[in-house]
VMD Tcl script that draws the C-alpha trace (Angstrom):
set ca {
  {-11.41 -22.41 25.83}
  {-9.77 -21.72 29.49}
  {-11.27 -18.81 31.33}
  {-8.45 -15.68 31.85}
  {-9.27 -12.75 33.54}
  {-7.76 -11.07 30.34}
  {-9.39 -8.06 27.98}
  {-9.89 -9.79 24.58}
  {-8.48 -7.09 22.15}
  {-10.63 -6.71 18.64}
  {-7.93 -8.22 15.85}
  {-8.11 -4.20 14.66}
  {-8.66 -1.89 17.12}
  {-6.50 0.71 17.41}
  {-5.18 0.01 13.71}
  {-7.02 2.93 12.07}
  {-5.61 5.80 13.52}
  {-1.91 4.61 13.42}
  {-1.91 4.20 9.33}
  {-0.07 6.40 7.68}
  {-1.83 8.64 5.26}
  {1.94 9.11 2.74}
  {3.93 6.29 2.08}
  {7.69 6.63 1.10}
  {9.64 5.19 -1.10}
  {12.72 3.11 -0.44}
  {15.18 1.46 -3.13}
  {15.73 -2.08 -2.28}
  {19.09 -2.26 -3.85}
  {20.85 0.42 -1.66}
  {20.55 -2.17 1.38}
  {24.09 -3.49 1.03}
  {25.61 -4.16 4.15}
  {29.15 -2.99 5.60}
  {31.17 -5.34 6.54}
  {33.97 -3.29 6.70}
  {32.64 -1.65 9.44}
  {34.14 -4.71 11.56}
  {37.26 -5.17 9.11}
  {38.03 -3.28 6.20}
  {39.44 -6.59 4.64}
  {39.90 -10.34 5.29}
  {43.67 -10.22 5.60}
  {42.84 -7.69 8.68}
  {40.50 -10.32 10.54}
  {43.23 -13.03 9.51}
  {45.47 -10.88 11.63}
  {43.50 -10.66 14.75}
  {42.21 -14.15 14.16}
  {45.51 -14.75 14.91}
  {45.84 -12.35 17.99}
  {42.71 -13.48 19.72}
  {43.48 -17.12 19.25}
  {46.89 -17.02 20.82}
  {45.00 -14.69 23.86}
  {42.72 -17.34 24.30}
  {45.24 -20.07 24.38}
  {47.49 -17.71 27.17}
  {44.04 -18.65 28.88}
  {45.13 -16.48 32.04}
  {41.97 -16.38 33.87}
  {42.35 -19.99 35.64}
  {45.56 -17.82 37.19}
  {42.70 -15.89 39.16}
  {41.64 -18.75 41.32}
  {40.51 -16.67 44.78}
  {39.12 -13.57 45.23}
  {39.97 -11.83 48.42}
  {37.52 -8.68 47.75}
  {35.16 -8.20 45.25}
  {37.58 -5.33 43.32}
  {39.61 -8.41 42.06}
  {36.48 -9.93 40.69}
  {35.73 -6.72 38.96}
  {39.73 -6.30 37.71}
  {38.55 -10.21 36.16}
  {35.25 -9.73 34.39}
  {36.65 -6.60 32.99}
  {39.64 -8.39 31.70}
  {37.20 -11.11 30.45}
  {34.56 -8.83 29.19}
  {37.52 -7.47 27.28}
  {38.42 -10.65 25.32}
  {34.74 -11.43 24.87}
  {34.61 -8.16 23.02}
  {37.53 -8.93 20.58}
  {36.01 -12.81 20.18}
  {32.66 -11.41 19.24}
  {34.16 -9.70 16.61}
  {36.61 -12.33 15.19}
  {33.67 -14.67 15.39}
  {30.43 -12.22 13.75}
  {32.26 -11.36 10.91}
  {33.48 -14.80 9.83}
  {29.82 -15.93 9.90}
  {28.90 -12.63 8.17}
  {31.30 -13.24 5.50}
  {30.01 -16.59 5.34}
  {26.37 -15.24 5.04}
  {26.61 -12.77 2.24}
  {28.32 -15.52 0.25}
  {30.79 -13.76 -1.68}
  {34.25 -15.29 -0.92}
  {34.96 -18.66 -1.83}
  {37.05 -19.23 1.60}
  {33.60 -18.46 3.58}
  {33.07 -22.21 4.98}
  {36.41 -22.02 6.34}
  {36.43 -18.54 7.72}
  {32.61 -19.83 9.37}
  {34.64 -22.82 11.14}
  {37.39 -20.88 12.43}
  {34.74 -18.14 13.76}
  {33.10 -20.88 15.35}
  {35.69 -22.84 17.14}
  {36.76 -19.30 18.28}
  {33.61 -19.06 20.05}
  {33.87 -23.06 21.40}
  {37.56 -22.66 22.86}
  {36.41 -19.00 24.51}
  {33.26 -20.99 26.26}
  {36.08 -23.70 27.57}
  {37.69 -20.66 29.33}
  {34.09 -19.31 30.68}
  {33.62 -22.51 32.33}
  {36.46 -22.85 34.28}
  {36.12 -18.83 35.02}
  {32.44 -19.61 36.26}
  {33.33 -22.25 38.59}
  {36.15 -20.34 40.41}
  {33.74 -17.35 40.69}
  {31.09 -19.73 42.29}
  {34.19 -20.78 44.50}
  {32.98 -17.27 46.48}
  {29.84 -18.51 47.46}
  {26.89 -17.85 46.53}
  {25.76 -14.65 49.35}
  {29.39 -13.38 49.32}
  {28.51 -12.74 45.13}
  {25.02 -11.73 46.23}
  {26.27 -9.14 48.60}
  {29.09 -7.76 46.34}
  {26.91 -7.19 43.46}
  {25.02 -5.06 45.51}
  {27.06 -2.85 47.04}
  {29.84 -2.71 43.92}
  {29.05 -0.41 41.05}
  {31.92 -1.80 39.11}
  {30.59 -5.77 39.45}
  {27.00 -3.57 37.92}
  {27.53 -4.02 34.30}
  {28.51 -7.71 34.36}
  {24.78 -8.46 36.61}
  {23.65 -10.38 33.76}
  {26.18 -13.21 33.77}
  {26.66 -13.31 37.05}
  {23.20 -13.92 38.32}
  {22.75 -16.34 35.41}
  {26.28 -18.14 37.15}
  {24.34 -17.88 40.31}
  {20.62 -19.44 39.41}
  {22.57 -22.36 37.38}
  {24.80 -22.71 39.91}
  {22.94 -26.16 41.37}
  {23.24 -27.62 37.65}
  {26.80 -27.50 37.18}
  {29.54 -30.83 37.02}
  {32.73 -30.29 37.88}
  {35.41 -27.96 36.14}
  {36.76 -30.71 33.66}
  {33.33 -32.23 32.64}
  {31.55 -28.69 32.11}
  {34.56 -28.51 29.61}
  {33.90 -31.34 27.77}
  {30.07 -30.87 27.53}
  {30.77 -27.22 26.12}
  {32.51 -29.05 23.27}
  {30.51 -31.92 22.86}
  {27.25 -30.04 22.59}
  {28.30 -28.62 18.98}
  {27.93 -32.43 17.80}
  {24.03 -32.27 18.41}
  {24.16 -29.78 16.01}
  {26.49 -31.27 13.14}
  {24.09 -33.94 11.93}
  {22.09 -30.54 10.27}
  {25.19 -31.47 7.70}
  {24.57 -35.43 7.59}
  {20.81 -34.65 6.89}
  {21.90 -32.26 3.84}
  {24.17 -35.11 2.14}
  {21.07 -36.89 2.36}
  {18.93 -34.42 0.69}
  {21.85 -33.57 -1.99}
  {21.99 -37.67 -3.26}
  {19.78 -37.81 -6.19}
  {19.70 -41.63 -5.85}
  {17.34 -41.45 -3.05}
  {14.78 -39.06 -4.13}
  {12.30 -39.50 -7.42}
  {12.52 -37.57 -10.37}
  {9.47 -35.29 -11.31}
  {8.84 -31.93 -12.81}
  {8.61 -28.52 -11.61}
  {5.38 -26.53 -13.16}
  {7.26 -25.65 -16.09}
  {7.81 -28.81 -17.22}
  {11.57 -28.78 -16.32}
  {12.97 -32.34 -14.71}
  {14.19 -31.43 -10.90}
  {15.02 -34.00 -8.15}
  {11.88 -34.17 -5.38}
  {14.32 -33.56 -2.23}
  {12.85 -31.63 0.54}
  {13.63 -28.18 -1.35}
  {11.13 -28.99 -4.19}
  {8.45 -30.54 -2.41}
  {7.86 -27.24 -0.08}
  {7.50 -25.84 -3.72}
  {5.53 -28.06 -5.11}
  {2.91 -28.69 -2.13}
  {1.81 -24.18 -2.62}
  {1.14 -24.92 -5.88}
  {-2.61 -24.43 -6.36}
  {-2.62 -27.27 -9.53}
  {-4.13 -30.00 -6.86}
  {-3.02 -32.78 -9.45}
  {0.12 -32.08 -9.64}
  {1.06 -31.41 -5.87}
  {-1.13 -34.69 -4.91}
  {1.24 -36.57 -7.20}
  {3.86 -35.06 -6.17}
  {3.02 -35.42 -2.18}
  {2.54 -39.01 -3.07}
  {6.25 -39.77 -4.67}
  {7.90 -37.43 -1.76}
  {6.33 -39.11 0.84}
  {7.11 -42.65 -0.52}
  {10.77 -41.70 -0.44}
  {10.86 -40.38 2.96}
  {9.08 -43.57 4.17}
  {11.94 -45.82 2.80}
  {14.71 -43.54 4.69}
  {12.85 -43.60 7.95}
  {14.83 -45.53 9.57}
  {18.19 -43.63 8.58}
  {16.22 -40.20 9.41}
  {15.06 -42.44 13.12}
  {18.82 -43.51 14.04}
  {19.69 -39.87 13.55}
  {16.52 -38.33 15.67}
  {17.28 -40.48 18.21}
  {21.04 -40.34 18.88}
  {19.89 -36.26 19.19}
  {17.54 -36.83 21.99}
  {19.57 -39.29 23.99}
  {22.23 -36.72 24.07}
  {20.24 -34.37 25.07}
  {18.91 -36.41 27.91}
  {22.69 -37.80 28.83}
  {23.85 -33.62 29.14}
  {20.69 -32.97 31.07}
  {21.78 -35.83 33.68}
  {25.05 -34.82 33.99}
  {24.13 -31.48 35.01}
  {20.98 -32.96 37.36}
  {17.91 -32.79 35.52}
  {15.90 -35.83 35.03}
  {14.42 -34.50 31.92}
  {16.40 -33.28 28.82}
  {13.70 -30.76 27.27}
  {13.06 -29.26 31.05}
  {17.09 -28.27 31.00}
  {17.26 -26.79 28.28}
  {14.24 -24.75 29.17}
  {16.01 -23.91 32.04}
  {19.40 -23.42 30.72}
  {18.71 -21.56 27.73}
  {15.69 -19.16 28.60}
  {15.60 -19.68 32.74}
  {12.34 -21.14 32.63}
  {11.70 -23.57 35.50}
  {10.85 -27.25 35.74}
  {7.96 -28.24 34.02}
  {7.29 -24.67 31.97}
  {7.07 -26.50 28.49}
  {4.60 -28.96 30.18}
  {2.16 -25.93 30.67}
  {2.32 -24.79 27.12}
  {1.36 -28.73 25.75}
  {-1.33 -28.54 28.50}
  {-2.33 -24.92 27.10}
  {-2.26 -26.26 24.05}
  {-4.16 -29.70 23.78}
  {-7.09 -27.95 26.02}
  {-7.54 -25.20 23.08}
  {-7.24 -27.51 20.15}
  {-10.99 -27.06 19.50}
  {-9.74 -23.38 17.85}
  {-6.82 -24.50 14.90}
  {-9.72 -26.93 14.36}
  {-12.46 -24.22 14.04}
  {-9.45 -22.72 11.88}
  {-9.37 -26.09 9.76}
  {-12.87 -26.11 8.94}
  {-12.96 -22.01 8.33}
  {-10.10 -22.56 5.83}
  {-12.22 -25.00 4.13}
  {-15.10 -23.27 3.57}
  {-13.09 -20.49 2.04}
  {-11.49 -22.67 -0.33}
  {-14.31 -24.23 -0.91}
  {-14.49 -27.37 0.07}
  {-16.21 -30.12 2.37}
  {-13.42 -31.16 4.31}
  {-10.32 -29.75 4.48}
  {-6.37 -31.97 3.75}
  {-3.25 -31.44 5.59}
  {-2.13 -30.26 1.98}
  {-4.60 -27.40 1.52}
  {-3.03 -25.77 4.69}
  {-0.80 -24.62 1.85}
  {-2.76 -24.36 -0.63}
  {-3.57 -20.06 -1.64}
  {-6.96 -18.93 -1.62}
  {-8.46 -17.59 -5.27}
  {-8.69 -14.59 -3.95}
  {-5.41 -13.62 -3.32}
  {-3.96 -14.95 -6.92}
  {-3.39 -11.82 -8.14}
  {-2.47 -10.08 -4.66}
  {0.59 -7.69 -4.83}
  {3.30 -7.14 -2.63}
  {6.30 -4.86 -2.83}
  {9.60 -3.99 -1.09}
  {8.33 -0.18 -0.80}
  {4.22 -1.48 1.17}
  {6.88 -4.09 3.68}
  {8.93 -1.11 4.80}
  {6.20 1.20 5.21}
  {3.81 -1.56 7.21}
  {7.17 -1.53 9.63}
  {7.15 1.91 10.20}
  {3.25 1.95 10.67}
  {3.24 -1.01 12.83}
  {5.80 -0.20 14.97}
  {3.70 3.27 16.45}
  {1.48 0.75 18.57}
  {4.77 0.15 20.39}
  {5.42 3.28 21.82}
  {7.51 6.33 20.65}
  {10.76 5.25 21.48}
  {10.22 1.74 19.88}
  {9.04 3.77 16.56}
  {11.76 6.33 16.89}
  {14.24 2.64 17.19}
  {12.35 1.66 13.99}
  {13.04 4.83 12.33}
  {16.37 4.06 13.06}
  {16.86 0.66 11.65}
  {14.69 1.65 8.17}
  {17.57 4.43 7.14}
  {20.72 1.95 8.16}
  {21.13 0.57 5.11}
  {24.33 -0.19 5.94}
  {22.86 -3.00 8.36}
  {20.94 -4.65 5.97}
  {21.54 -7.09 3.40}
  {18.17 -7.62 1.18}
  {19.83 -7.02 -2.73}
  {22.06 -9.39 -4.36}
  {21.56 -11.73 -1.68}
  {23.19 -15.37 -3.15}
  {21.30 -18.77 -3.39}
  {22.97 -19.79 -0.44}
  {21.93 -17.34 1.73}
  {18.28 -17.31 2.79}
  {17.13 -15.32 6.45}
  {19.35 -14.69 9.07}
  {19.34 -12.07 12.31}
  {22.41 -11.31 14.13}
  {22.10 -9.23 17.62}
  {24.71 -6.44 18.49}
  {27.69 -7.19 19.82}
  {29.81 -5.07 22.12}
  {30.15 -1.94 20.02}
  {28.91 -3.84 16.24}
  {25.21 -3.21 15.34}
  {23.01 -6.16 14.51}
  {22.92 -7.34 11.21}
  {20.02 -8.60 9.00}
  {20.19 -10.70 5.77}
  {17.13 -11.74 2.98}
  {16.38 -12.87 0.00}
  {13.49 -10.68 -0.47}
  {10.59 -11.67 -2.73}
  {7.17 -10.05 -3.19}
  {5.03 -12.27 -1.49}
  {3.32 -12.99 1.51}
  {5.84 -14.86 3.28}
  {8.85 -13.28 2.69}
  {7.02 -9.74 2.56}
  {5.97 -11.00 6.61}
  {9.85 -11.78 7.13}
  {11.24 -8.37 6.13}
  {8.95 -6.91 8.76}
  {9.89 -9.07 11.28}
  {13.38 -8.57 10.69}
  {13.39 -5.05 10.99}
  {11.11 -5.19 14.38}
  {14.19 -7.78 16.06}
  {16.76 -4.92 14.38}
  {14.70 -2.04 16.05}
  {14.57 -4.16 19.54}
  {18.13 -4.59 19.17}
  {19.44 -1.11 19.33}
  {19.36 -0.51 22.74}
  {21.73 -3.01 22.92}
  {24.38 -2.01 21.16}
  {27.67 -1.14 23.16}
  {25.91 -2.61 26.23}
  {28.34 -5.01 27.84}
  {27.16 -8.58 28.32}
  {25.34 -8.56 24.81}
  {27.41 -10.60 22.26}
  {27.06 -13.35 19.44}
  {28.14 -16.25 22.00}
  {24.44 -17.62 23.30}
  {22.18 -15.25 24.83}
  {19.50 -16.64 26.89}
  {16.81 -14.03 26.57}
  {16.95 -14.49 22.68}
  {15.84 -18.10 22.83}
  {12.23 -16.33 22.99}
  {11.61 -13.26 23.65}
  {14.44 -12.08 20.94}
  {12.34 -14.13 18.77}
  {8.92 -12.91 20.46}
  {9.84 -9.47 18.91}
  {10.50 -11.01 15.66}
  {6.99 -12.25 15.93}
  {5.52 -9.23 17.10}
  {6.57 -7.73 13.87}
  {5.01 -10.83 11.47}
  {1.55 -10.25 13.63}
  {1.32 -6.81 12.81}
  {2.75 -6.85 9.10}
  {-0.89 -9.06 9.54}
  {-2.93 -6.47 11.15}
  {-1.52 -3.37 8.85}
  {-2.78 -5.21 5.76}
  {-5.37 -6.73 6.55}
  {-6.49 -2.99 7.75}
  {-5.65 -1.78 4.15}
  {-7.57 -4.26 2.48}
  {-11.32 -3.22 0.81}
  {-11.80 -5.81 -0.69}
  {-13.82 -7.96 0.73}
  {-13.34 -11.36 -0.82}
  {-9.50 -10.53 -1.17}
  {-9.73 -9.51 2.90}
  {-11.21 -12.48 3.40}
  {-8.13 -14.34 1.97}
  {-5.55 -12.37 3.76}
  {-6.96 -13.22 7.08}
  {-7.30 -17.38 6.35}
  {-3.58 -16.56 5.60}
  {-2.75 -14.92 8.60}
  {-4.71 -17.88 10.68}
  {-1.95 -20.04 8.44}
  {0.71 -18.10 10.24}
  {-0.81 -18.34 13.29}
  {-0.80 -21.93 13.51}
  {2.92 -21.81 13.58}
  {2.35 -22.17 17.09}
  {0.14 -25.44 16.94}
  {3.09 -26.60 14.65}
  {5.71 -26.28 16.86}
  {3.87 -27.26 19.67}
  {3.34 -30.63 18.16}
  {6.99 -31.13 17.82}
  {7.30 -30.19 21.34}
  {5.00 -33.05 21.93}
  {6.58 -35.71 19.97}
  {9.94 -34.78 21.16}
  {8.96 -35.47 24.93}
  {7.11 -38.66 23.90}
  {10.37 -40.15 22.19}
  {12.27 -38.86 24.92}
  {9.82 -40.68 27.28}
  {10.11 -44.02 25.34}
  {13.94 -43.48 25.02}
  {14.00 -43.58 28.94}
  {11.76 -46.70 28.94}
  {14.85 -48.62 27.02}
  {12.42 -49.11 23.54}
  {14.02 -49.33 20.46}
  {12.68 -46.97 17.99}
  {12.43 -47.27 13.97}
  {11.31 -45.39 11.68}
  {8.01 -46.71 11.48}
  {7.60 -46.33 15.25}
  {8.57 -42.75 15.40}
  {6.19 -42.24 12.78}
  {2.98 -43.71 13.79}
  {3.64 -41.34 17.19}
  {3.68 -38.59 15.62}
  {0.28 -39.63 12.98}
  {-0.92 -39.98 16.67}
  {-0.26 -36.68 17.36}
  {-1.58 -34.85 14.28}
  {-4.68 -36.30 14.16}
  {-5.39 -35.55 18.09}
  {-4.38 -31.78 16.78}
  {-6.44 -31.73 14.02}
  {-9.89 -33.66 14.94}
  {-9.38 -36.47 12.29}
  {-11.35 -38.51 14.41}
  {-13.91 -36.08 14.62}
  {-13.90 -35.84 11.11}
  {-13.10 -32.49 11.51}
  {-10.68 -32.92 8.93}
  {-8.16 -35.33 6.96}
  {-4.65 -36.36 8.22}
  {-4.27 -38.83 5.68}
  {-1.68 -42.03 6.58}
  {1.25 -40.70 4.45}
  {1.88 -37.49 6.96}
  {3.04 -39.52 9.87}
  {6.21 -39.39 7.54}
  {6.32 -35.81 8.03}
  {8.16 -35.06 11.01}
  {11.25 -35.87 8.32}
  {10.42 -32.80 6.46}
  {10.81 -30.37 9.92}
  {14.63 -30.37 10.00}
  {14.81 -28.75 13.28}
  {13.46 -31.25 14.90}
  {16.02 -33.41 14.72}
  {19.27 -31.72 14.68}
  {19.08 -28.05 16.27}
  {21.25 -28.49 19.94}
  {19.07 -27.32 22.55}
  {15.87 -28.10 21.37}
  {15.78 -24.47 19.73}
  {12.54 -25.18 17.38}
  {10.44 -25.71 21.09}
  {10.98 -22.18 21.93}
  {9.47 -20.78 19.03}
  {5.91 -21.33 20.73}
  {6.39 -19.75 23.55}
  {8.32 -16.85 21.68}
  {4.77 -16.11 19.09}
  {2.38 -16.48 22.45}
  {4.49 -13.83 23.89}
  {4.30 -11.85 20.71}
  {0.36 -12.25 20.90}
  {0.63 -10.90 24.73}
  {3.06 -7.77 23.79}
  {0.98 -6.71 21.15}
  {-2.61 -7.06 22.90}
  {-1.06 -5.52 26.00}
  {0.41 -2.87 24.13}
  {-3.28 -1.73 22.86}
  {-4.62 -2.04 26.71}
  {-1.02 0.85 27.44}
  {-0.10 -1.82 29.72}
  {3.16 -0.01 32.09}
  {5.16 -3.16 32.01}
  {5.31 -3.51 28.51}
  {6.17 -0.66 28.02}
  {9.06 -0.61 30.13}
  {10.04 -3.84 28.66}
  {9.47 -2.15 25.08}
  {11.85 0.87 26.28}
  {14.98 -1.17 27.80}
  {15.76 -4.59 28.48}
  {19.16 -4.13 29.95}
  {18.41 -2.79 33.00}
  {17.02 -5.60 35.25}
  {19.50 -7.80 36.93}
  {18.39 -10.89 34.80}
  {18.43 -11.52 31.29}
  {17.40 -15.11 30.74}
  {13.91 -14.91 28.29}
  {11.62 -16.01 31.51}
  {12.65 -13.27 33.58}
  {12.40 -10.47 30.70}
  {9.30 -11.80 29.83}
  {7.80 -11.90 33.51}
  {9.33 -8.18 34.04}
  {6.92 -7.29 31.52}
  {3.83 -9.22 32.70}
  {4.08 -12.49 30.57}
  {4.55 -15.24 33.21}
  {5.38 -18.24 31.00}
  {4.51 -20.82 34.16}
  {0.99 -19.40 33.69}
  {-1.30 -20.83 31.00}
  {-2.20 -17.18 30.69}
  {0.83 -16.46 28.83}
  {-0.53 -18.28 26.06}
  {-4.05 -17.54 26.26}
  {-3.44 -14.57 24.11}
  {-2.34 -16.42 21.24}
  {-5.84 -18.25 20.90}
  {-7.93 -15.38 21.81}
  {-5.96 -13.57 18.78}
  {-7.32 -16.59 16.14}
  {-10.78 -16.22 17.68}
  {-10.63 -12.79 16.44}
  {-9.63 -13.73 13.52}
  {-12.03 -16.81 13.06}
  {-14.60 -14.24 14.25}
  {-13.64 -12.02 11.44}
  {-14.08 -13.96 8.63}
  {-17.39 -15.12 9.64}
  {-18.16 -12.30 9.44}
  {-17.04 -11.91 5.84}
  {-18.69 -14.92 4.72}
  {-22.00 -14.17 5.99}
  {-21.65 -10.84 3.82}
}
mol new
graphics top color blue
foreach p $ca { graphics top sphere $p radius 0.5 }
foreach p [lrange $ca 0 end-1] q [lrange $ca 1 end] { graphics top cylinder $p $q radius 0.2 }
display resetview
């Protein structure tokens, strides 16, 4: 592994002394959320649906075309920040309402909520590019030395920095709208997924006939009955390989209009804009974490043959990754251990961040984790304006969604200093992208370290930490996605027509470079090059969204080892991150020490599964 001047942090230390010695109870099915906290009833947000549709179609900001002083661009953004306000809350509680799934009209109040949100970005654009009509030092100059212009610093400077990628008025516009499209195929994959005629028929573990879409085979491949998931693997896999070239035609059309949006606004590279765009990381950032990356490979594969070992056998399948070690069959979780690991976890972070968490464990108002419906599944909203975040889950007593709760409530406890700051609202925030979703991570990691802490046992410890090594190579996962997505971009720009097939045996190229097939380090067998269909996001989320989930768990890795070291600049990050004049995820992140043009950033995420790998050693010597 790369050399960093970096103190590698013992996977516990630190752990003992922050467990609590009483643990309270809490009722799962008193977190209901409010929604009438927004609007007491739907014929109310119908009403200033109405209101804030007609404001927005007055449009009377392109009336404000020069600004003699900077007063009248205060007197502006006020007036805007204003509208955004009322948007934001048209917009969150039709996709709340949607969420909870409890009125039949929620698909239609969800589209209206959106195109709210796309007709109010049409007006930001043209607002943007008469503010950049002042030039950039005149803006410079007035944000300095006007307290009023203070409180709007965040989209301003981001105005300024993407101010040399920027068409004209009229095109910026029409990308705005465009974009959404990326996004809509989510719905053509679905269709797919929903037509029985193109999946095989099989049976769950009960014997009961179910249709072997995506959905079921995620089941199907954690079941520990090896028979029955090989079969199963083998009649999923068939079926994906005859709609490659349907699943290709869609892939592609994504990444070419990611490139086309990219050149239009003067990047030569599609995933380096939206790096930049939506998290302010300069050219060439996600380059550094594939180069981070493919030089510590050597460690998910140490993790490959570890897991192995444990499970007991010679050489470990891409299928056992999911696959539950024996010792952890008749491990318990519960609703009451997930809320307490929060509050436990949550004391490495300092006191205000654990006073925050005390917080968001008592709003139960906030919270939606009982009589959650089938259609709802895990979703985080961030404050907006004056309206707390809002988290919703189908809560089940094991590992993974036990993991999700606490990472929920960590991105809910992050969030409160945010609520009623101006700037902060459901339209896209940049410094979500990752470090809104580092925090998210943050809590996951140390739902890991809490339990693993409370664990005697030492053959069910033992299974907890392969586990947590599983979760860990999230960021391998995502990484490799990264990678195929730039190579298909790459071959996209070369003019080459890609199938299915094609597409495919890239990304077969790519696992088994990950994963030491080769090697023999373990087997990628020739059916999981049809696996990149499974991964849904990476094909149709705009923006490339599933590449900055890497970046946002490496920066979880960093928080939490620097947090142990009392690093100062976590800690002010950890206290407030409102107050610097940027809010873009690269600049929040570097505030607090994580550089994400460094391979250092991401050096703590591999020293973290050393620790791990270290650990269990350990175990198995014993």
């Amino acid at each position: 592994m790369e050399k960093f001047k970096i103190i590698a942090i013992c996977f516990f230390c630190g752990l003992t002394q922050l467990m609590a010695q009483t643990q309270k109870s809490y009722n799962q099915s008193e977190y209901i959320w409010d929604l009438s906290e927004i609007y007491s009833t739907d014929e109310l947000w119908e009403d200033d649906f109405k209101l804030v549709k007609n404001l927005i179609n007055a449009n009377n900001f392109q009336s404000r075309t020069e600004f003699n002083n900077s007063e009248e661009l205060a007197e502006l953004l006020d007036e805007i920040s204003r509208v955004r306000t009322k948007v934001s809350r048209v917009a969150y509680y039709a996709i709340l309402r949607w969420e909870e799934g409890k009125v039949a009209k929620g698909e239609e109040l969800l589209a209206k909520g959106e195109q709210l949100l796309i007709n109010f970005e049409t007006i930001l654009a043209n607002a943007e590019q008469n503010i950049l009509n002042i030039g950039k030092q005149n803006l410079q100059s007035w944000l300095h030395t006007n307290k009023k212009l203070f409180k709007h610093r965040h989209w301003l400077n981001l105005i300024i920095d993407q101010s040399n990628h920027r068409t004209n008025p009229e095109t910026e516009v029409a990308l705005r709208k465009v974009r959404n499209w990326i996004s809509s195929s989510i719905g053509t994959y679905w269709e797919l997924q929903s037509l029985k005629a193109l999946w095989p028929q099989y049976k769950d573990e009960e014997g009961k006939a179910i249709t072997l879409n995506r959905s079921a085979y995620r089941k199907i491949r954690r079941s520990n009955d090896i028979g029955y998931k090989k079969e199963g693997t083998r009649l999923y896999y068939n079926a994906l390989k005859d709609m490659s070239n349907m699943m290709a035609e869609l892939y592609t059309n994504k990444i070419r209009a990611e490139s086309e949006l990219a050149d239009l606004r003067g990047f030569d590279d599609g995933i380096d804009a939206n790096w930049f765009r939506y998290a302010g990381v300069p050219k060439g950032g996600y380059k550094i974490m594939l180069e981070s990356a493919r030089n510590n490979k050597r460690i998910v594969q140490e993790y490959a043959k570890l897991r192995a070992k444990v499970l007991g056998k010679d050489k470990l399948e891409y299928i056992d990754f999911y696959t539950t070690p024996k010792s952890l069959k008749d491990f318990e979780y519960s609703f009451d251990q997930s809320m307490n690991i929060a509050d436990e976890g949550s004391k490495l972070l300092g006191v205000e961040f654990q006073e925050n968490m005390k917080i968001a464990l008592t709003k139960k108002n906030w919270m939606h984790l009982a009589d959650v419906p089938k259609t709802a599944n895990y979703h985080l909203r961030p404050p907006s304006g004056d309206i707390h975040p809002y988290f919703i889950l189908k809560y089940k007593p094991n590992i993974i969604r036990s993991r999700t709760l606490v990472g929920g409530l960590f991105d809910l406890a992050s969030s409160i200093p945010g609520i009623g700051t101006d700037g902060t609202d459901v339209l896209e925030n940049p410094a979500s992208s990752i470090y809104g979703n580092g925090m998210i991570y943050v809590g996951d990691l140390l739902h890991d370290e809490v339990l693993a802490e409370r664990i005697q046992d030492k053959g069910v410890k033992m299974g907890y930490l392969i586990e947590s090594l599983e979760f860990l190579r999230t960021f391998f996962r995502h990484v490799i996605h990264t990678e195929l997505d730039a190579r298909v971009q790459k071959l996209i720009s070369n003019n080459q027509i890609l199938d299915g097939e094609a597409i495919s045996n890239e990304y077969l190229k790519i696992l088994r470079n990950y994963y030491g097939h080769d090697q023999g380090v373990m087997e990628i067998p020739e059916y999981m090059k049809y696996d990149w269909m499974t991964e849904t996001y990476v094909m149709f989320l705009p923006k490339y969204e599933h590449q900055f989930w890497s970046p946002a768990i490496a920066s979880a890795a960093a928080i939490i080892s620097k947090s142990k070291t009392g690093d100062r600049k976590v800690k002010k990050l950890l206290k407030q991150d409102y107050v610097d004049g940027r809010y873009d995820a690269y600049s929040v992140l570097k505030s607090g020490g994580i550089g994400l043009m460094t391979k250092e950033a991401y050096a703590y995420i591999f020293y973290r599964m050393l620790d791990i790998i270290s650990e269990v050693n350990i175990l198995l010597k014993n």
